[in-house]
N, C-alpha and C positions, 0 to 999 in steps of 0.2 A: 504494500500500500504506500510505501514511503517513495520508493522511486518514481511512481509515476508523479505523485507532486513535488518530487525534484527535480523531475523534468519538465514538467509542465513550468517550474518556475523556473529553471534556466533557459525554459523558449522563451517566456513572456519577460524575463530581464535582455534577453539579447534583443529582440524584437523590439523593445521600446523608445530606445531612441529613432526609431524611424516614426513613431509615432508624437514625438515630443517637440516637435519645431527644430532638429537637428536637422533636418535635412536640405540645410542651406546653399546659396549659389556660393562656387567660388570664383565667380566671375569678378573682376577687377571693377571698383566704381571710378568711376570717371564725372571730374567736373565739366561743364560747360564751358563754352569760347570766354564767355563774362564770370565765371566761377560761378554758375547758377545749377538748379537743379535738372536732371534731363529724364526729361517723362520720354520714355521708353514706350509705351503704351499706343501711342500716336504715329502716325505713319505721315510723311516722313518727323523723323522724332524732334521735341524741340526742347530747349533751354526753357525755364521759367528763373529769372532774377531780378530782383528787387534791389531800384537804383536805391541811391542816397535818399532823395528824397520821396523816397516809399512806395514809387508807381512800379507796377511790374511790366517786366521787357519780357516778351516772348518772341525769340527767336528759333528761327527752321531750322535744322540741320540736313546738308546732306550724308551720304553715306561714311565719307571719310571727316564728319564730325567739323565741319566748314560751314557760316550762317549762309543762308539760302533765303533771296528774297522771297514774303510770302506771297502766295496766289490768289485764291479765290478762299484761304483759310478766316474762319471767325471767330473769335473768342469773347469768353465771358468769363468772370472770375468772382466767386464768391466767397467775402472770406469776415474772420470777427465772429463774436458771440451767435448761437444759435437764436439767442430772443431778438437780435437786432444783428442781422449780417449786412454787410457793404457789397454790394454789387460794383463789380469793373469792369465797364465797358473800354473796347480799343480802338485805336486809330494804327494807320500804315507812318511808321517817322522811319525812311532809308531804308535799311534791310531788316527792321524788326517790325512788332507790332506794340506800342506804350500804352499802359490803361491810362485815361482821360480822367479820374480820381487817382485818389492814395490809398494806400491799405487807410483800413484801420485804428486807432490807437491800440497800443500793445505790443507786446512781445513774444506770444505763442498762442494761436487758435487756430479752430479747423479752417482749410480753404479748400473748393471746388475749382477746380478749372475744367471748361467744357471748350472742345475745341471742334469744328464743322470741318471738314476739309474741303468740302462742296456747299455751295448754301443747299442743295439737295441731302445731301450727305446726315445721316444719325450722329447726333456729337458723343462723340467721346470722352466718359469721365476722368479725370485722376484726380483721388482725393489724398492728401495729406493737411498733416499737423505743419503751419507755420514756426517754425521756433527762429526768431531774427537772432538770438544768441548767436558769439563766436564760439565754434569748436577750437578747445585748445589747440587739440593736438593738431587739425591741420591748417586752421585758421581761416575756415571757411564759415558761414554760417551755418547753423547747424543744420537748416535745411536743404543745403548740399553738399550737407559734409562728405567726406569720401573717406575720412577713418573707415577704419572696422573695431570702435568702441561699443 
């Protein structure tokens, strides 16, 4: 009786880190042309960085990671407390697109970015946590940071 619940629990201790969040990328993070974040998620992928004074640049990427004017892309950016969020609308400045407000006041809350690649086109979500904190260790903001802290 004793060995099969020795076995049964050296399957279930081996077996579990594949169940526990260990099964991470090791893919290399990479900042943006401006040290911003890069939403992967969007085709062609783009930077999100927050200037100095608080408007967000979203710029295109192409494949070898170069800003690429945008085309017929639209964005909207939603970000600040859930009882009261700041909507960001964009405009075209060069090869980016600049939201026409400023974040928020604050220093870490959720944000939405939805981006159209088409004005036909279904937008595509990416949601993270804004954290405008520096990362120590690589002195990015934390919301693109590229540690692996």
């Amino acid at each position: 009786m004793k060995t099969p619940i020795l076995t049964l629990i050296a399957t279930l201790a081996l077996a579990l880190p594949a169940y526990t969040g260990n099964n991470h990328s090791h893919e290399k993070k990479v900042a943006g042309p401006n040290g911003g974040r890069i939403m992967k998620a969007i085709v062609p992928q783009a930077e999100f960085f927050v200037t100095s004074d608080r408007k967000v640049q979203i710029t295109f990427l192409s494949e070898d990671g170069k800003a690429i004017a945008p085309a017929a892309q639209s964005v909207t950016v939603t970000a600040g407390e859930r009882s009261a969020p700041t909507k960001l609308t964009f405009v075209k400045s060069g090869d980016t697109l600049i939201s026409e407000q400023p974040l928020p006041d604050g220093n870490d809350f959720p944000t939405v970015v939805q981006i159209k690649v088409t004005p036909e086109a279904k937008a595509v979500a990416v949601k993270f946590n804004l954290n405008l904190s520096e990362c120590p260790g690589c002195k990015l903001k934390e919301y693109a940071c590229i540690c692996s802290h």
